[in-house]
KOLTILO-105453 format. One line per 3 residues: their letters; for each residue x, y, z of N, C-alpha, C. Coordinates in steps of 0.001 Angstrom, whole numbers, plus 500000, padded with zeros to 6 digits. Example, Ala and Ser with C-alpha at 12.3 -4.5 7.8 and 13.67 -1.06 7.14 Angstrom:
# residues 2
AS	513190 494310 507800 512300 495500 507800 513200 496700 507800 | 512850 497750 507080 513670 498940 507140 512900 500030 507870 .
This chain:
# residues 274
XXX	913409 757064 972856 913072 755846 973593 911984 755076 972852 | 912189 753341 972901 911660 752935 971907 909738 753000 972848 | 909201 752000 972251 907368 751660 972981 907507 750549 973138 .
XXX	907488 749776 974553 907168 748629 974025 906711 748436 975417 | 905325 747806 975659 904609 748090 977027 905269 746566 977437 | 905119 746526 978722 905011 745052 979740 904712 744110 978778 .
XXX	903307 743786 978740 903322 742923 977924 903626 742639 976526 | 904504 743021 976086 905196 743061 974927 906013 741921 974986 | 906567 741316 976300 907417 740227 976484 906098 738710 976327 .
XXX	905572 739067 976870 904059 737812 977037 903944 737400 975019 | 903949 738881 974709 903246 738815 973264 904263 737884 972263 | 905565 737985 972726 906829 737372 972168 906698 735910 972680 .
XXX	906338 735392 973885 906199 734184 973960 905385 733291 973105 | 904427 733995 973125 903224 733574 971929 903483 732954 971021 | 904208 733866 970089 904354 733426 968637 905685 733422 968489 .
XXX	906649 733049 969664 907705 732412 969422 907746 731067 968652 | 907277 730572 968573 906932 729001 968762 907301 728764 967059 | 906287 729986 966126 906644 730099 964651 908175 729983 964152 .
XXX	909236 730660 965557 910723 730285 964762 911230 729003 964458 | 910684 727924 965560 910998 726237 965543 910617 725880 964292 | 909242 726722 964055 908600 725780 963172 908682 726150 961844 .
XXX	909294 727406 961223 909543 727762 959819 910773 727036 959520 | 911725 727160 960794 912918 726410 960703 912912 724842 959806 | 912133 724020 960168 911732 722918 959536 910969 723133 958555 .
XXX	909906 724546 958400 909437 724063 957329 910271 724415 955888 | 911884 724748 956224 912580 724904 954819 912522 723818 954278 | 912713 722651 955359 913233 721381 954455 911700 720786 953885 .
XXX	910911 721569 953863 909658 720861 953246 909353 720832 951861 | 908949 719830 950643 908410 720561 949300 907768 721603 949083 | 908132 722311 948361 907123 723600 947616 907419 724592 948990 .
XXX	907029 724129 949976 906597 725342 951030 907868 725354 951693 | 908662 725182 951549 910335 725316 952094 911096 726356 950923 | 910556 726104 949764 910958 727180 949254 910258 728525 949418 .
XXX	909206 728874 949548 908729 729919 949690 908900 730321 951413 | 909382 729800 951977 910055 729971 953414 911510 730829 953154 | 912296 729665 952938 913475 730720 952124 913415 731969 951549 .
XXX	912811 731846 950764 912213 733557 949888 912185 734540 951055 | 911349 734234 951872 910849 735450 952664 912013 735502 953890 | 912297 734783 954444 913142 734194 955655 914688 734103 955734 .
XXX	915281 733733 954484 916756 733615 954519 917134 735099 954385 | 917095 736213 953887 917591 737547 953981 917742 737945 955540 | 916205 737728 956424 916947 737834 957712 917776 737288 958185 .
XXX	917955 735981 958176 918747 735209 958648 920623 734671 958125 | 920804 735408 957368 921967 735649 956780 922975 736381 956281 | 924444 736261 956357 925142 737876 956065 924771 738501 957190 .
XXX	925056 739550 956713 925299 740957 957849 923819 741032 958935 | 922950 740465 958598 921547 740282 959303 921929 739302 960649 | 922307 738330 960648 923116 737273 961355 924186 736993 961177 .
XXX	924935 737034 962322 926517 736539 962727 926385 736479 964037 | 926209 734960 964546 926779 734643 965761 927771 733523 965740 | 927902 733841 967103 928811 732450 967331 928773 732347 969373 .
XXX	928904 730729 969585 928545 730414 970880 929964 730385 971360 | 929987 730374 972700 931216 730519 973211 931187 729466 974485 | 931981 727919 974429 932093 727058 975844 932095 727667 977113 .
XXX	931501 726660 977716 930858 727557 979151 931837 726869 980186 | 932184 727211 980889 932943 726524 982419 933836 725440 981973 | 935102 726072 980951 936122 725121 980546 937381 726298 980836 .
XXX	938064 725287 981938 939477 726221 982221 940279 726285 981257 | 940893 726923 980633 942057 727165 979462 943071 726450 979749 | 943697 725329 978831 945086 725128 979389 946263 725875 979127 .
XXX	946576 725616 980466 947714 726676 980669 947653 728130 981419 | 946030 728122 981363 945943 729559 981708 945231 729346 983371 | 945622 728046 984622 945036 728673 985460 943607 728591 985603 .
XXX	942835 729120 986105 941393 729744 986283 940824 730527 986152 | 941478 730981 984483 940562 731998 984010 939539 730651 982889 | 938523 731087 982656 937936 730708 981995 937321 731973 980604 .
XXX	937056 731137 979575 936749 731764 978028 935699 732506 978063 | 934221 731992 978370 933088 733120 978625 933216 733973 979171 | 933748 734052 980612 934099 735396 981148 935393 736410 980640 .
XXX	937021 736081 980018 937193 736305 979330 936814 737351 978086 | 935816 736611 977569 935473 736864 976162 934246 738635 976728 | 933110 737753 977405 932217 738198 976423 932394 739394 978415 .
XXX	933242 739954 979546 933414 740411 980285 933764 741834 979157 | 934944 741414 978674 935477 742521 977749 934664 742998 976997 | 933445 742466 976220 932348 742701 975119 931743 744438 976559 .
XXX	931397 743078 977912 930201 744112 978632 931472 745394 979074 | 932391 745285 979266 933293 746364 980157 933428 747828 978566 | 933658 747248 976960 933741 748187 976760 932270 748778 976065 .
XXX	931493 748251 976167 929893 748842 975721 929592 750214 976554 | 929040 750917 975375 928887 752269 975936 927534 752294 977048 | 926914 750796 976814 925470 751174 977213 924913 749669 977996 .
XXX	924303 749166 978841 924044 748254 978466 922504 748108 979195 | 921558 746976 978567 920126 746301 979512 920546 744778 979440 | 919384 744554 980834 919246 743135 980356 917931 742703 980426 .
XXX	917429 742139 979729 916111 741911 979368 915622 741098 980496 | 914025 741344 980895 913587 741012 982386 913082 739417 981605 | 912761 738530 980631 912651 737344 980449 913521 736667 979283 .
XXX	913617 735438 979130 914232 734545 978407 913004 734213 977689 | 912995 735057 976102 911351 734709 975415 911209 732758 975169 | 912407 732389 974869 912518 731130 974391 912721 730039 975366 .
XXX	912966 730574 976316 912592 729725 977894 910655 729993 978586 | 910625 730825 978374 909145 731671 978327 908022 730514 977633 | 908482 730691 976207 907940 730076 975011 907362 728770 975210 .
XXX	908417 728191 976148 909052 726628 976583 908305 726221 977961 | 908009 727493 978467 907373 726999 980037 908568 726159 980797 | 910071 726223 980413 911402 725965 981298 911514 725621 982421 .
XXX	911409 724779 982868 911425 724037 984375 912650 723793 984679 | 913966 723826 983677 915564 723296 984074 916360 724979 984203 | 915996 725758 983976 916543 727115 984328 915505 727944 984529 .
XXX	916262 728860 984626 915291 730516 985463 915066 731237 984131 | 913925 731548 984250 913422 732118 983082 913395 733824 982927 | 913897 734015 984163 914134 735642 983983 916011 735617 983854 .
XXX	916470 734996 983396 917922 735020 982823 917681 735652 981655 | 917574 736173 981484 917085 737102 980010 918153 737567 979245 | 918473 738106 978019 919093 738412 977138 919969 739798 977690 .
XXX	921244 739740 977600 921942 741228 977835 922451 741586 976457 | 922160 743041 976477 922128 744110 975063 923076 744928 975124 | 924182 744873 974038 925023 746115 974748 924796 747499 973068 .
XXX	925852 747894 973459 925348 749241 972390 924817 750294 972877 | 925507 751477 971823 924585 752715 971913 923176 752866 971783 | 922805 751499 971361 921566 751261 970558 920418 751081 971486 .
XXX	920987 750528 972830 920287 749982 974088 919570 751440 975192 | 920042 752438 974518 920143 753672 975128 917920 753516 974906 | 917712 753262 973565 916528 753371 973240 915466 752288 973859 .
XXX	915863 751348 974528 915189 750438 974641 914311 750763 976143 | 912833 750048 975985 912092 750505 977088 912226 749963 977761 | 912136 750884 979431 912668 750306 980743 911608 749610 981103 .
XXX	910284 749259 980491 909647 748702 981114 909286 747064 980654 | 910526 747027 979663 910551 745183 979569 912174 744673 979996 | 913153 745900 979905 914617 745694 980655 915012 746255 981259 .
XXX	916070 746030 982253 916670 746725 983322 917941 747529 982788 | 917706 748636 982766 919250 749657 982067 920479 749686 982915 | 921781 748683 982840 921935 748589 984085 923619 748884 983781 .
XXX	924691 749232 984663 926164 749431 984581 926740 747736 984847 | 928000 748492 983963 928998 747324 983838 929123 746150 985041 | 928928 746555 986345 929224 745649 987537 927752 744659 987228 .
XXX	926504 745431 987637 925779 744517 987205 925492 743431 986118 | 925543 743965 985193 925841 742751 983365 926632 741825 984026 | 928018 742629 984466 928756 740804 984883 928786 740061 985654 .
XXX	927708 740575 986377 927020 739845 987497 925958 738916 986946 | 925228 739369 986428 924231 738432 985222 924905 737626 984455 | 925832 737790 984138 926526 736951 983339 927075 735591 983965 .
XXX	927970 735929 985266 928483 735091 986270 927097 734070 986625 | 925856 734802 986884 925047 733870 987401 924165 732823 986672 | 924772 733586 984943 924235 732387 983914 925255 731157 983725 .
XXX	926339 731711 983602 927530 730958 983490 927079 729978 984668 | 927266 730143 985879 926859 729555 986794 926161 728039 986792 | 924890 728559 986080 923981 728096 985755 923667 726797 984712 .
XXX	925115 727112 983750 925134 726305 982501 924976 726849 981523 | 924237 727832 980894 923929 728682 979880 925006 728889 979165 | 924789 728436 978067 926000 729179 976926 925521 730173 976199 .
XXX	926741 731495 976923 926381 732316 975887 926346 732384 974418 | 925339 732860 973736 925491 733337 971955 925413 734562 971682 | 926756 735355 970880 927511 736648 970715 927013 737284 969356 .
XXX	926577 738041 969055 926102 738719 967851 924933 739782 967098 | 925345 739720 965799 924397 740337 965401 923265 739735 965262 | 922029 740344 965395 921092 739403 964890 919753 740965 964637 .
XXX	919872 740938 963415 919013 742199 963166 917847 742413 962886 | 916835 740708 963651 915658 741109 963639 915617 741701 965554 | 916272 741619 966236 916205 742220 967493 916273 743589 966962 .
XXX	916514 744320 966294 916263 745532 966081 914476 746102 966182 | 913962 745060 965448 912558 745309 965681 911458 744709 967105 | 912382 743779 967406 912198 742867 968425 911757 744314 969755 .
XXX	913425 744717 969818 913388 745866 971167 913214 747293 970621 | 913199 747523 969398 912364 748678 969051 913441 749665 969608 | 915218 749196 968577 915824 750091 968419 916404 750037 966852 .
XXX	916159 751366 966725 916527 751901 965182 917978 751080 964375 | 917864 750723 963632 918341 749657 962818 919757 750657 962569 | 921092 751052 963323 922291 751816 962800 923334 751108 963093 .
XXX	923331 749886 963411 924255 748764 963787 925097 749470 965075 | 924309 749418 966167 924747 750106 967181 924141 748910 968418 | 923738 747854 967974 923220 746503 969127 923976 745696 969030 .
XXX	924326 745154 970036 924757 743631 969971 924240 742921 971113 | 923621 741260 970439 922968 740548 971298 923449 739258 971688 | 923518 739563 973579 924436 738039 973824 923451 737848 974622 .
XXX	922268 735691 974063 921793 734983 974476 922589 734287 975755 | 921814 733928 976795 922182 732878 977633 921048 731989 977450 | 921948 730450 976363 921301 729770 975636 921335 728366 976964 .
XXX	920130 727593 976654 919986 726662 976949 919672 725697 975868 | 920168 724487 976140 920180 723335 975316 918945 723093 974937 | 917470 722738 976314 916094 722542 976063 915112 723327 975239 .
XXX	915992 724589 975174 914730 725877 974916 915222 726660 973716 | 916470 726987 973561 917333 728094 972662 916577 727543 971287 | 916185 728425 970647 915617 728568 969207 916300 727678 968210 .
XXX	917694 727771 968138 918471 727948 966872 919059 726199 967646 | 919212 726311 968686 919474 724544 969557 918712 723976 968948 | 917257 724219 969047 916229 723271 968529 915896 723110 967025 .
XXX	916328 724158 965921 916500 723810 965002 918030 724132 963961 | 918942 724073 964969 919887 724528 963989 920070 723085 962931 | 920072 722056 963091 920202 721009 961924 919172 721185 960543 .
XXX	918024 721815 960818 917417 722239 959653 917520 723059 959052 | 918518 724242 959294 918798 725733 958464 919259 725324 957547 | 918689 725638 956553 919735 725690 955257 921124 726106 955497 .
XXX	921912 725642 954236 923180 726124 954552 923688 727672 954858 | 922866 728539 953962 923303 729617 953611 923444 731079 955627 | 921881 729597 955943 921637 729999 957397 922402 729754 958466 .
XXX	922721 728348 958453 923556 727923 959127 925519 728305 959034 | 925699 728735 958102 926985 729411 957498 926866 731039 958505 | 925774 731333 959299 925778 732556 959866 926570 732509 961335 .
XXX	926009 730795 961604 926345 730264 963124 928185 730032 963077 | 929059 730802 963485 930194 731146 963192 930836 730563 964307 | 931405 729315 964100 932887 728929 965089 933674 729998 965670 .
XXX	933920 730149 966817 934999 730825 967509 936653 730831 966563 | 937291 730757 966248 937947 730691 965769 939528 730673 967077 | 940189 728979 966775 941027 729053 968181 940979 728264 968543 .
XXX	939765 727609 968974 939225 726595 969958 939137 725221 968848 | 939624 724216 969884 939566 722698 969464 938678 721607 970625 | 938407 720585 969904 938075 720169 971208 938755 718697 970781 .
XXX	939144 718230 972199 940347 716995 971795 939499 715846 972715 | 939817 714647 972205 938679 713507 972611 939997 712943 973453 | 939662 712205 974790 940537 711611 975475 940283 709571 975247 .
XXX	940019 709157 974271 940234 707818 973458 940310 706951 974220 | 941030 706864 975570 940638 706318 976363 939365 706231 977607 | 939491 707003 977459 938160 707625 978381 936767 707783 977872 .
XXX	936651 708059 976442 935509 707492 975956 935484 706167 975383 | 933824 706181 975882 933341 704262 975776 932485 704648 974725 | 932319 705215 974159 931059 705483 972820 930196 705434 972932 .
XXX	929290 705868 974206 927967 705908 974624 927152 707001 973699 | 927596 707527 972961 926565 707996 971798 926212 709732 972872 | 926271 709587 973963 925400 711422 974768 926011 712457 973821 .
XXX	927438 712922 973593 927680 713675 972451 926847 713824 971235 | 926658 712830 970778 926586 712605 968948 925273 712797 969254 | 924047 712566 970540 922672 712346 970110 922472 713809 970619 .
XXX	922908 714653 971648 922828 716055 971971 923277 717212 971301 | 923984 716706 969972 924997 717858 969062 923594 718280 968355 | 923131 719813 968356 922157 720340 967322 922270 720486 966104 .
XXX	924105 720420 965615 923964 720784 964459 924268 719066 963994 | 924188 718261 964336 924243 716614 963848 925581 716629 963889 | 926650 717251 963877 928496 717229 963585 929047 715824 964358 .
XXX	928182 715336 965154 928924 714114 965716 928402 712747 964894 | 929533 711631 965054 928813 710584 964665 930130 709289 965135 | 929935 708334 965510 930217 707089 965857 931096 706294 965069 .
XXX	932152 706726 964713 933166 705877 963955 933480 704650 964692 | 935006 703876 963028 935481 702388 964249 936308 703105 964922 | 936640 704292 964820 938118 704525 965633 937927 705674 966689 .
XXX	936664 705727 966998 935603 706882 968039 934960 707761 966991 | 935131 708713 968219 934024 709736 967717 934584 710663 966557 | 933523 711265 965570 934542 711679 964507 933324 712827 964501 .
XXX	934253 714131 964047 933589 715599 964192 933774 716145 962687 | 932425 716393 962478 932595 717291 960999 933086 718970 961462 | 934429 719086 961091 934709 720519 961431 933634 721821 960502 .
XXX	932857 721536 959886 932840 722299 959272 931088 722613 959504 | 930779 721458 960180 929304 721715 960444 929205 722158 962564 | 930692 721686 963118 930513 722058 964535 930650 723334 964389 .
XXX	929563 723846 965609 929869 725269 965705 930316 725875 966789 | 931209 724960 967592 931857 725215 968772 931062 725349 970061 | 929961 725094 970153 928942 725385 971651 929393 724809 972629 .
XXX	930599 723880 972894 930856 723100 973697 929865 721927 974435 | 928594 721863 974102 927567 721194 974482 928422 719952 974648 | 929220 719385 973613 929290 717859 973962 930342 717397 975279 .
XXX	931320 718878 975379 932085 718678 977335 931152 718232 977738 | 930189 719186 977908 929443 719476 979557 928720 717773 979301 | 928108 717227 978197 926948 716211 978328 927903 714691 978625 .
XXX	929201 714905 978155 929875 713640 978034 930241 713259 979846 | 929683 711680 980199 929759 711360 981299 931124 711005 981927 | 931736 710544 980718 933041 710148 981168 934274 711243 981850 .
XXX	934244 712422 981226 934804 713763 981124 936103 713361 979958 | 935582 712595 978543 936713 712464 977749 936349 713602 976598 | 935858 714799 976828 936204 715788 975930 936464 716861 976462 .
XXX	937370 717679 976049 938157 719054 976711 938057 720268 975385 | 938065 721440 975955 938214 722238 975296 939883 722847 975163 | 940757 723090 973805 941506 723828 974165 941810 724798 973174 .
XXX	942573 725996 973989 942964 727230 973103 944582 727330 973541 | 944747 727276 972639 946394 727645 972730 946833 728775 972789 | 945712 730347 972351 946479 731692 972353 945099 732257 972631 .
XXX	945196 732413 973869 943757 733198 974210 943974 734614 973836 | 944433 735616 973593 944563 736568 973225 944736 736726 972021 | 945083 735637 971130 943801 735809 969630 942903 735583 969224 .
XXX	942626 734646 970296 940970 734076 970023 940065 735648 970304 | 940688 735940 971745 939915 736967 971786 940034 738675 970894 | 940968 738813 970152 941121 739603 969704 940285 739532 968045 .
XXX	940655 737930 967528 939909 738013 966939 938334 738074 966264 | 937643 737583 967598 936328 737591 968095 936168 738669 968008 | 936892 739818 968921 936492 741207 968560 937041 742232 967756 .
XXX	937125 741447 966690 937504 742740 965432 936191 741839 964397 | 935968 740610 964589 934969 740352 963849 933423 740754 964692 | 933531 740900 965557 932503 741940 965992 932354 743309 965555 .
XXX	933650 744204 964969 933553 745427 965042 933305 745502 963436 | 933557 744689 962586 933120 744725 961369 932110 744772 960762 | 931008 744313 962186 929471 744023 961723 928727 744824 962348 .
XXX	929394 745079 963566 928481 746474 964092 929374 747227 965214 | 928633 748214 965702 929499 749693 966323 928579 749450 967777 | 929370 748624 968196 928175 748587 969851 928866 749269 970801 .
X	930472 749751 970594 931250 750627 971651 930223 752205 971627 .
């Protein structure tokens, strides 16, 4: 069992604040490179692989199932183990007034076995997807992955036996607030779902710009013929459904059972959280 007292969560709020801000300082002279040096190894390759998954978009064709629950239900049902962390450090960080700040991070893995009960709740499958339902709920998009400075974070032994799914908010989420400044090599970690499209209804949007000015990674922008999406810089968060007033953007998947299959074999490649 790992150490990590109560205030161990307080201590993370603190000097959260340093992730916003190294984030930008890549793109700086001289001192953006020596940021990189030290910083891009965590943040890239097998160290990082996530990817976000649209929140409260019905599948067409499929009814009322929806993709987050779907997806990341199956992640919590086959984990050998799971917690969920008693705060949201980056809502914490933020002093969050638009969500609940004890929505906290759920951990699955053998790896979670180690983690101390006295900053998360060690809890069975019914509960997680109960937490989950009430982020979803909420708006929160989940983010699915590795991320292997949480190894030191929750003070479990580095055997690729964690996996960490954020319930991200737009105002507060780390990587929201600076994913347009990662270098490429960083941003190449933030991994599209693979499946998912999102289709513009041309009539229905008036080009009020809420998409293009709320996208973190910049992928939107204002053509003559609408809105035009760099596929290669979106990273699927669905942010621009939920913000667009008109309701002229939709999510769709045409084969949910490869999206999800393939989601989880590229999970099992990077780590052993069953």
């Amino acid at each position: 069992m790992s150490r990590r007292p109560k205030f161990w969560l307080s201590v993370l709020a603190k000097i959260w604040p340093i992730t916003w801000i190294s984030a930008r300082m890549t793109t700086w002279p001289v001192v953006g490179w020596i940021v990189k040096i030290f910083a891009l190894p965590l943040f890239t390759k097998k160290n990082l692989n996530i990817s976000y998954i649209p929140i409260n978009e019905e599948i067409e064709g499929m009814g009322s199932t929806y993709l987050p629950r779907e997806v990341v239900e199956e992640l919590i049902s086959r984990s050998s183990h799971r917690v969920i962390v008693d705060r949201c450090t980056c809502r914490d960080a933020k002093k969050c007034t638009e969500y609940p700040i004890d929505y906290g991070c759920t951990l699955l893995g053998e790896g979670t076995r180690e983690i101390d009960p006295r900053i998360a709740r060690h809890v069975g499958k019914d509960e997680a997807i109960a937490h989950l339902k009430k982020t979803l709920k909420a708006g929160l998009i989940p983010m699915i992955g590795r991320v292997k400075l949480d190894n030191f974070i929750w003070g479990v032994r580095d055997r690729g036996k964690l996996l960490t799914i954020c319930h991200c908010c737009r105002c507060c989420c780390t990587i929201f607030a600076s994913g347009k400044y990662l270098p490429k090599e960083a941003a190449d970690s933030l991994v599209r779902l693979e499946g998912i499209k999102f289709v513009y209804d041309r009539e229905k949007c008036t080009l009020c710009g809420a998409c293009v000015d709320d996208c973190f990674m910049g992928a939107l922008s204002i053509g003559e013929e609408g809105i035009l999406r760099d596929e290669d810089s979106c990273k699927g968060c669905g942010r621009c459904v939920t913000v667009c007033p008109e309701g002229a953007v939709r999510v769709k998947v045409e084969d949910l059972d490869r999206v999800v299959s393939t989601f989880m074999r590229g999970i099992r490649e990077r780590i052993d959280f069953e």
